[in-house]
VOMAR-683095 format. One line per 4 residues: number of its first residue (from 1); their letters; for each residue x, y, z of N, C-alpha, C, O, CB. Coordinates in nm, 2 decimals. Glycine has a CB too. Layout:
BEGIN
NUM> A> X Y Z X Y Z X Y Z X Y Z X Y Z ~ ... $
***
This chain:
BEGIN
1> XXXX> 8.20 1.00 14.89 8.25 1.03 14.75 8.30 1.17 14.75 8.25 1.26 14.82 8.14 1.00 14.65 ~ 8.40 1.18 14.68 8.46 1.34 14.69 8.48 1.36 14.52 8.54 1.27 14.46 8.63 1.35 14.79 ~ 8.43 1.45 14.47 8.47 1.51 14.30 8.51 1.63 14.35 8.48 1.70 14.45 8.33 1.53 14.16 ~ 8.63 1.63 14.21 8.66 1.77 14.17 8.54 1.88 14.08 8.45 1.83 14.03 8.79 1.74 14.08 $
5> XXXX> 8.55 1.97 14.09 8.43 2.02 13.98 8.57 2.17 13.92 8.64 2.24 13.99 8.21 2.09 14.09 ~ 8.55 2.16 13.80 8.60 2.20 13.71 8.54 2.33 13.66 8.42 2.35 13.66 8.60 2.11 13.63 ~ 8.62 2.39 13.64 8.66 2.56 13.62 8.47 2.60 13.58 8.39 2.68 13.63 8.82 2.61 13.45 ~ 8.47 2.55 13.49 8.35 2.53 13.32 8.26 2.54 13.43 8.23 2.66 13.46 8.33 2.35 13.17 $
9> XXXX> 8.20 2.43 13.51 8.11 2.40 13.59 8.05 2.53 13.64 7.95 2.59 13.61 8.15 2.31 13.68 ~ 8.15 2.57 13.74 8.14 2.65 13.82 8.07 2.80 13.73 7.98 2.87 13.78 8.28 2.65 13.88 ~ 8.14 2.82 13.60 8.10 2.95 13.54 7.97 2.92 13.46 7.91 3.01 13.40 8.21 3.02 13.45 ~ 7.93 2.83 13.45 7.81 2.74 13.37 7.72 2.79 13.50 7.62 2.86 13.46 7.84 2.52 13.34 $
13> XXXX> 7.72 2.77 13.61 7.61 2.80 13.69 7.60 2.98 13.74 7.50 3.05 13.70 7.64 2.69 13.83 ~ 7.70 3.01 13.80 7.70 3.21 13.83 7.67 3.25 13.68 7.59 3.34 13.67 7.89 3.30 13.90 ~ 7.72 3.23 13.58 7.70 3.28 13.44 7.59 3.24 13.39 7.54 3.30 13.28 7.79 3.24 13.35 ~ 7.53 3.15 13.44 7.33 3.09 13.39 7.39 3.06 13.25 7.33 3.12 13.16 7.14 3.25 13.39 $
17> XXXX> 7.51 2.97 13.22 7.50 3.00 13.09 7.41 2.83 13.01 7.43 2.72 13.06 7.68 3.05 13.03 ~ 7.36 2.86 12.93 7.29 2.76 12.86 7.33 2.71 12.76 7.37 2.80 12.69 7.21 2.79 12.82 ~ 7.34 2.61 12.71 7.21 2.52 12.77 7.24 2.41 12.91 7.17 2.31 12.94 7.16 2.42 12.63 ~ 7.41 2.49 13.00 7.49 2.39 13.07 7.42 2.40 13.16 7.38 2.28 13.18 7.62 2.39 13.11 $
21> XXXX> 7.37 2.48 13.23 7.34 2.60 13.37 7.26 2.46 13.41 7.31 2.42 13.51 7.23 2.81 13.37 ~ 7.19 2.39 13.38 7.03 2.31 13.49 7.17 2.21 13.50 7.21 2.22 13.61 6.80 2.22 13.38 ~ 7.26 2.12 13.44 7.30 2.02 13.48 7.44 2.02 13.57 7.47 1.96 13.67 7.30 1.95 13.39 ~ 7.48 2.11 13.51 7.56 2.19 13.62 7.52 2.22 13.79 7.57 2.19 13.90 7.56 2.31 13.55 $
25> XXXX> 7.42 2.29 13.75 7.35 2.31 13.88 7.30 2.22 13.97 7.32 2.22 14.09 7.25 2.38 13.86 ~ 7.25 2.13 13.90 7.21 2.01 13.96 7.32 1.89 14.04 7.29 1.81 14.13 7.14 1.96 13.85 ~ 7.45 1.90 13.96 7.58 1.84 14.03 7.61 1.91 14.18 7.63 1.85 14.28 7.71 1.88 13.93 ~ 7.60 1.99 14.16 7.65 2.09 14.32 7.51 2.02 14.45 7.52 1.97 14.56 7.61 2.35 14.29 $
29> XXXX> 7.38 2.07 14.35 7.28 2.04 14.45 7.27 1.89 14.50 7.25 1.87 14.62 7.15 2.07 14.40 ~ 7.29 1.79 14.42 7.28 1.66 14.42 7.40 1.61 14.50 7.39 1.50 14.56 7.27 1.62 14.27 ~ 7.51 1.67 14.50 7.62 1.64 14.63 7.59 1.74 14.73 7.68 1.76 14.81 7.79 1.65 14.59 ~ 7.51 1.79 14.74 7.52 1.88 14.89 7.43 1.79 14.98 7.45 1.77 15.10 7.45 2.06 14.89 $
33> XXXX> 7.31 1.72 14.88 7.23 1.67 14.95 7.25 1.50 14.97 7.19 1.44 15.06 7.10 1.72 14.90 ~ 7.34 1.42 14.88 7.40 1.31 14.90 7.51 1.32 14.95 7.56 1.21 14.94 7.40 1.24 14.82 ~ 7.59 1.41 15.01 7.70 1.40 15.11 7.84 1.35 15.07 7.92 1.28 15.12 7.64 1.32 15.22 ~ 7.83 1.43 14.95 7.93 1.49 14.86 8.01 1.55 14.87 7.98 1.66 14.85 7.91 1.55 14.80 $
37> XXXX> 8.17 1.53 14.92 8.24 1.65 14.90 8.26 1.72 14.76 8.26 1.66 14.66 8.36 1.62 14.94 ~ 8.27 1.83 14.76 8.24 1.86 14.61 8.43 1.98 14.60 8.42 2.08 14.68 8.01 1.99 14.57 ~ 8.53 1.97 14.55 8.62 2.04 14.57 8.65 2.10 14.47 8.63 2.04 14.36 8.71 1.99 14.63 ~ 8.71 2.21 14.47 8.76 2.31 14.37 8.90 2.33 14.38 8.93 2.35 14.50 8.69 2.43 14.37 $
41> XXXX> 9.02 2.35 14.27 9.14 2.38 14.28 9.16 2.55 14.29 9.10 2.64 14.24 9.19 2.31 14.16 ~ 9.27 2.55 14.39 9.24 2.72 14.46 9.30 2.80 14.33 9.26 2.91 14.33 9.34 2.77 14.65 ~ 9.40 2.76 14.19 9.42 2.81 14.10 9.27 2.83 14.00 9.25 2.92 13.92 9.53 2.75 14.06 ~ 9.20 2.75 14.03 9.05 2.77 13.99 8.93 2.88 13.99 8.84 2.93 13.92 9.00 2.68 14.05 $
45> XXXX> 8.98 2.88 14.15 8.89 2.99 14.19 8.95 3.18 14.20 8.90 3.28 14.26 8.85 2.93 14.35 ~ 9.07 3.15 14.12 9.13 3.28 14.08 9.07 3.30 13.96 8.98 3.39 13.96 9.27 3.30 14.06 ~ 9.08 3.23 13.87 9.00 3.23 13.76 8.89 3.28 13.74 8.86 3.38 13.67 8.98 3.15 13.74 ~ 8.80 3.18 13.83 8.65 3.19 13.84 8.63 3.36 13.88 8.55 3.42 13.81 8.57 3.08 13.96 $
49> XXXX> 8.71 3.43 13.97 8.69 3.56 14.01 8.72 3.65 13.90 8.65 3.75 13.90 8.76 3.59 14.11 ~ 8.83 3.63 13.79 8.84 3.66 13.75 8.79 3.68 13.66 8.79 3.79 13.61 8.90 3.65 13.76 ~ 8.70 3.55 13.58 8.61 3.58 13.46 8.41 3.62 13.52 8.31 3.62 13.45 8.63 3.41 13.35 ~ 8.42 3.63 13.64 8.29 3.67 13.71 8.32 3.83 13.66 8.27 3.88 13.56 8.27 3.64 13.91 $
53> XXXX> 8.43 3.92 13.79 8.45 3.99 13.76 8.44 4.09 13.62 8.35 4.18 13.63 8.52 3.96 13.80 ~ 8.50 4.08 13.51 8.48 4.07 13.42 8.36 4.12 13.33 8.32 4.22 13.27 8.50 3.98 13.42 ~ 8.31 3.95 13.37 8.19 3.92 13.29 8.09 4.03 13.35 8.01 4.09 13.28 8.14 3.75 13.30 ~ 8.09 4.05 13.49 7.99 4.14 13.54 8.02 4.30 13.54 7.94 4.39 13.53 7.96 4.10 13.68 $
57> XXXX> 8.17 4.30 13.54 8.22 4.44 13.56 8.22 4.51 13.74 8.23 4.63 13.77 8.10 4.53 13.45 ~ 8.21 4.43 13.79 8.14 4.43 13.93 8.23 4.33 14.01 8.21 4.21 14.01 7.98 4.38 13.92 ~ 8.35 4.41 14.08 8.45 4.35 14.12 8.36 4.30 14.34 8.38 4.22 14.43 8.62 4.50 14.09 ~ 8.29 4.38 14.33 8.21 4.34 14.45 8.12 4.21 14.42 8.15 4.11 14.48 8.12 4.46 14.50 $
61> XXXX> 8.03 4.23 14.34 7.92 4.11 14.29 8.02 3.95 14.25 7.97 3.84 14.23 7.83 4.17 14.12 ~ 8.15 3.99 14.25 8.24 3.89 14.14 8.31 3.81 14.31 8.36 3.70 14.32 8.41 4.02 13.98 ~ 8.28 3.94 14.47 8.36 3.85 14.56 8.20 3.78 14.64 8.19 3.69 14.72 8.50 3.96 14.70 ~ 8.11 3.84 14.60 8.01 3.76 14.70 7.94 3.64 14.63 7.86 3.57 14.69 7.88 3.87 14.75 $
65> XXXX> 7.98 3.62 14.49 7.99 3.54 14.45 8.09 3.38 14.48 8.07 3.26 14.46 8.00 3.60 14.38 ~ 8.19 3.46 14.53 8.33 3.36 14.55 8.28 3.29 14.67 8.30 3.17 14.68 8.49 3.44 14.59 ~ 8.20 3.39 14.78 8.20 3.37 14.93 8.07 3.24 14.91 8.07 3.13 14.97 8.16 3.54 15.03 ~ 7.97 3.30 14.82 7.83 3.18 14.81 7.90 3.05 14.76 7.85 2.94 14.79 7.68 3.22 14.68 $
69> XXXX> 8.01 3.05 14.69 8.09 2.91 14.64 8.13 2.82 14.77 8.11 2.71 14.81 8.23 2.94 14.55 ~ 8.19 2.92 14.81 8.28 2.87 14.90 8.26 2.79 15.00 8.33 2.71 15.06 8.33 2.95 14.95 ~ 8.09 2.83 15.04 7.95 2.79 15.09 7.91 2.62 15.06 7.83 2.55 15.12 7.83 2.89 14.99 ~ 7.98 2.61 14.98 7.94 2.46 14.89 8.03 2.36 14.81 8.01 2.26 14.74 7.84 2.51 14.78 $
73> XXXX> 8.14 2.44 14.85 8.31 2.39 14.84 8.43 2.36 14.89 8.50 2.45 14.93 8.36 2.41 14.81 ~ 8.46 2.24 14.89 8.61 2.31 14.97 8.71 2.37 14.88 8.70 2.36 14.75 8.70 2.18 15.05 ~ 8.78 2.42 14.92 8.91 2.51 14.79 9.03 2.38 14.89 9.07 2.36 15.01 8.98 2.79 14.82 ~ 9.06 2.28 14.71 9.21 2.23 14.75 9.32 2.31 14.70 9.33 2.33 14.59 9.25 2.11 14.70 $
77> XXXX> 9.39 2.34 14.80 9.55 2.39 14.78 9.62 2.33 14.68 9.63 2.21 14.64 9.63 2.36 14.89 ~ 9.66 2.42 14.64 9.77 2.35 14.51 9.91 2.38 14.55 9.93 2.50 14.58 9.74 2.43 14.35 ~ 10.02 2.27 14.55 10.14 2.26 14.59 10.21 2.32 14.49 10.17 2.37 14.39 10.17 2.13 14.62 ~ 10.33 2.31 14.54 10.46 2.26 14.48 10.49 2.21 14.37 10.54 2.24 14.26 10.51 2.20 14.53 $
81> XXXX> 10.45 2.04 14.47 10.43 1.87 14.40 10.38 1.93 14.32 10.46 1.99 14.25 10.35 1.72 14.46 ~ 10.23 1.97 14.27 10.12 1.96 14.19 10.17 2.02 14.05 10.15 1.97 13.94 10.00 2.02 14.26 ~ 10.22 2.13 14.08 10.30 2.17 13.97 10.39 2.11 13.90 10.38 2.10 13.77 10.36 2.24 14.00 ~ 10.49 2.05 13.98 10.59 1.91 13.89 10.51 1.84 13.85 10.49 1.81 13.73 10.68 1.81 13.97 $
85> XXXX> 10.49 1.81 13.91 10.35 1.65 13.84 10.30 1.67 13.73 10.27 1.58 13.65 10.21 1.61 13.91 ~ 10.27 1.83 13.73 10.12 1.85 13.58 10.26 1.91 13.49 10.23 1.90 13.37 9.91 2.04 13.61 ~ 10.37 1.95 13.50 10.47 1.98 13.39 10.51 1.80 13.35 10.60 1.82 13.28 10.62 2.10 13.45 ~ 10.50 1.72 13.36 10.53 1.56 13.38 10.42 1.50 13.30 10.45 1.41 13.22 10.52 1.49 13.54 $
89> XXXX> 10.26 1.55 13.31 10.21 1.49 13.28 10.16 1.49 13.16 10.20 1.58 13.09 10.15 1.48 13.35 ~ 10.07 1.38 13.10 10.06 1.34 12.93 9.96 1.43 12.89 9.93 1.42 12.78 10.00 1.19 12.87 ~ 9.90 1.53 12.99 9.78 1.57 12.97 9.82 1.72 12.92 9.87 1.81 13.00 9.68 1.55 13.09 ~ 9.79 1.73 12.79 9.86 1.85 12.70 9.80 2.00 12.75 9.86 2.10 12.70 9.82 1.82 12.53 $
93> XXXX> 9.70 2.02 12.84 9.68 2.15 12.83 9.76 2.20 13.00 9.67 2.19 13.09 9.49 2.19 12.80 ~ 9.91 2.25 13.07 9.94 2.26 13.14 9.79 2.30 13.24 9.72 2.20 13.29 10.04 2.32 13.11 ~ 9.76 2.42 13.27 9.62 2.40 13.35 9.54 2.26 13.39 9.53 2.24 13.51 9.54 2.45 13.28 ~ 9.48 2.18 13.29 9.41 2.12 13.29 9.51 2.00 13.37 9.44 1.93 13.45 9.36 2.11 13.16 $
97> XXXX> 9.62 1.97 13.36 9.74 1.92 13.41 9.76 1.94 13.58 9.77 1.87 13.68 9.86 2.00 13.32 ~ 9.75 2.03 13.55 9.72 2.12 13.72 9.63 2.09 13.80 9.66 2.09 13.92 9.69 2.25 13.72 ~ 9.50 2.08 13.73 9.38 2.00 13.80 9.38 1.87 13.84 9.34 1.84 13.95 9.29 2.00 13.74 ~ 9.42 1.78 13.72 9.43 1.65 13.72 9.53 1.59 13.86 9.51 1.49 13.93 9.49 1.61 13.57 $
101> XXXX> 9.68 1.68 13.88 9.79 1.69 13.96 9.67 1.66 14.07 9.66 1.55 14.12 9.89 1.84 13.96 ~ 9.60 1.77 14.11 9.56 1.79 14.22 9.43 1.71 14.29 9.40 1.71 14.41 9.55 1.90 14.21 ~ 9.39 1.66 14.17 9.25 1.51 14.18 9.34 1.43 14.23 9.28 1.39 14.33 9.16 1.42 14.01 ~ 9.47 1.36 14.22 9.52 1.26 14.21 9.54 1.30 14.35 9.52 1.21 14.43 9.61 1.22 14.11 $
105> XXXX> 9.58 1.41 14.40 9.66 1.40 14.51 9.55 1.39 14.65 9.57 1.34 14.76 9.77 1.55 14.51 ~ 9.42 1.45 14.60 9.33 1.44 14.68 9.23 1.31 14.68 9.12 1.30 14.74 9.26 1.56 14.66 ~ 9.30 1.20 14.60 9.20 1.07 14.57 9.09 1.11 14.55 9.00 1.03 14.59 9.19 0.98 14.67 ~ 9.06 1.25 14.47 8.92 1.21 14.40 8.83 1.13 14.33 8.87 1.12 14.21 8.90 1.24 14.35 $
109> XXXX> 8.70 1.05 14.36 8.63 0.97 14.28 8.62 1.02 14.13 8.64 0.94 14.05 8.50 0.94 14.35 ~ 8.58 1.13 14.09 8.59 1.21 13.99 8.67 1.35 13.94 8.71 1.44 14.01 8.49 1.22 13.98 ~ 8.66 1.35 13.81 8.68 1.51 13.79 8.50 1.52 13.73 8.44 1.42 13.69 8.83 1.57 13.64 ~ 8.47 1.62 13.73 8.37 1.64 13.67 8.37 1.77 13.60 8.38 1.88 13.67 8.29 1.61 13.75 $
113> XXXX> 8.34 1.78 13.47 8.41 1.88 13.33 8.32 1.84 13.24 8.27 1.73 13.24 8.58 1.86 13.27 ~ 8.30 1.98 13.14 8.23 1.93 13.04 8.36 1.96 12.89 8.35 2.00 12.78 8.06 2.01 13.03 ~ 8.44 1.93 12.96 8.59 1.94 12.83 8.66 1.79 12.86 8.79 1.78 12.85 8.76 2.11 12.88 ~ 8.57 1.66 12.90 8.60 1.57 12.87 8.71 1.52 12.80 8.76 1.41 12.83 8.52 1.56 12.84 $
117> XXXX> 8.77 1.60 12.68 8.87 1.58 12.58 9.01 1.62 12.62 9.12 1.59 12.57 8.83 1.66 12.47 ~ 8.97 1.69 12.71 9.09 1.76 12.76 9.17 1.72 12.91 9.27 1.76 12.98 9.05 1.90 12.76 ~ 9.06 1.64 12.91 9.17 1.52 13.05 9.20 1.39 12.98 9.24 1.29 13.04 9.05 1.46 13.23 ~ 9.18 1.40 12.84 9.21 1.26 12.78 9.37 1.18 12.86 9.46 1.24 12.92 9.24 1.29 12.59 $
121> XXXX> 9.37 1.06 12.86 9.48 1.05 12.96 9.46 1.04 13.12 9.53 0.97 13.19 9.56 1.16 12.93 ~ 9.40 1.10 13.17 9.36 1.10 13.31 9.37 0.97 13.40 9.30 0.89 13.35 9.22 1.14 13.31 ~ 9.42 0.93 13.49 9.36 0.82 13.57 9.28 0.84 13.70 9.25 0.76 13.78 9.45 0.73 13.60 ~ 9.26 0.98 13.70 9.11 1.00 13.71 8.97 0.97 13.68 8.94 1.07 13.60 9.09 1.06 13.70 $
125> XXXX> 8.90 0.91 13.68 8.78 0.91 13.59 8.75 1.04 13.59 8.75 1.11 13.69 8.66 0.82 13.64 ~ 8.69 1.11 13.43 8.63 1.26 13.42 8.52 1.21 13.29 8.50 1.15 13.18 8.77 1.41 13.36 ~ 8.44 1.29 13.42 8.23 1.27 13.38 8.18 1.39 13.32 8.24 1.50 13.36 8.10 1.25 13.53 ~ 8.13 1.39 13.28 8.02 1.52 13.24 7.91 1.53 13.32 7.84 1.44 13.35 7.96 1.51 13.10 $
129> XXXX> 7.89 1.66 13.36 7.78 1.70 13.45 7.59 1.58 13.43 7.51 1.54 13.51 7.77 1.89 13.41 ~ 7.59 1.57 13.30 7.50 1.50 13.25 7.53 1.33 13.32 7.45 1.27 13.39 7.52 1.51 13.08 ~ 7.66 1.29 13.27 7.66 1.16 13.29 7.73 1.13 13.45 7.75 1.01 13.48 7.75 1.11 13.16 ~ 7.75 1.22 13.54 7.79 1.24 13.67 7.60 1.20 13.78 7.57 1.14 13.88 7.87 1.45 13.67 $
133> XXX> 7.54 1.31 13.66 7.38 1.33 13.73 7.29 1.14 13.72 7.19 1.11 13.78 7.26 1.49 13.60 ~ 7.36 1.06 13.61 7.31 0.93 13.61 7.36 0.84 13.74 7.28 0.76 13.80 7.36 0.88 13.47 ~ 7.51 0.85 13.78 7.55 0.78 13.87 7.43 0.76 13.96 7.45 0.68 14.06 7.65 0.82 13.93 $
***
């Protein structure tokens, strides 16, 4: 099985933020140890640096952060294509468009997000960390 995991996820767990952080966390652990690809979009993981950074003020703590991810992810490339595709697609938040582009292109079993609302449209299936941890 291969999921995408989504921007939220990722800062839900380095950010301990609550009340997401245990199921969140438990998505990563629960595919490392059922043999999970677990992938991240590499426009994603600018982000993620960017709001670690930030959030910590601590542009060093914000890359050894990136490196422990990286540990437990693959980073998909984002094209060209991926770009056309998510300006094309029904899915109103361009970003979120961008992700979806890039599930499709990697035949992901899931997205997994807790903005559910915001892949409305998808033909991806997109789970919530909660309802990902039932499968």
């Amino acid at each position: 099985m291969m999921i995408l995991i989504d921007t939220n996820i990722i800062l839900d767990i380095f950010l301990k933020r609550e009340p997401f952080f245990e199921s969140s966390y438990e998505v990563i652990k629960q595919s490392a140890t059922n043999n999970t690809e677990c992938i991240v979009s590499a426009t994603a993981i600018t982000d993620i640096y960017y709001l670690l950074r930030k959030s910590f003020k601590d542009d060093n703590k914000a890359k050894e952060i990136i490196e422990r991810l990286l540990q437990l992810v693959t980073i998909a490339d984002v094209l060209a294509l991926d770009i056309q595709v998510a300006l094309s697609d029904s899915i109103p938040d361009f970003e979120d468009a961008v992700v979806h582009a890039v599930a499709l292109r990697n035949k992901v079993d899931y997205i997994v997000t807790r903005n559910i609302q915001d892949f409305s449209g998808s033909s991806v299936p997109v789970i919530s960390p909660v309802n990902y941890l039932m499968l």
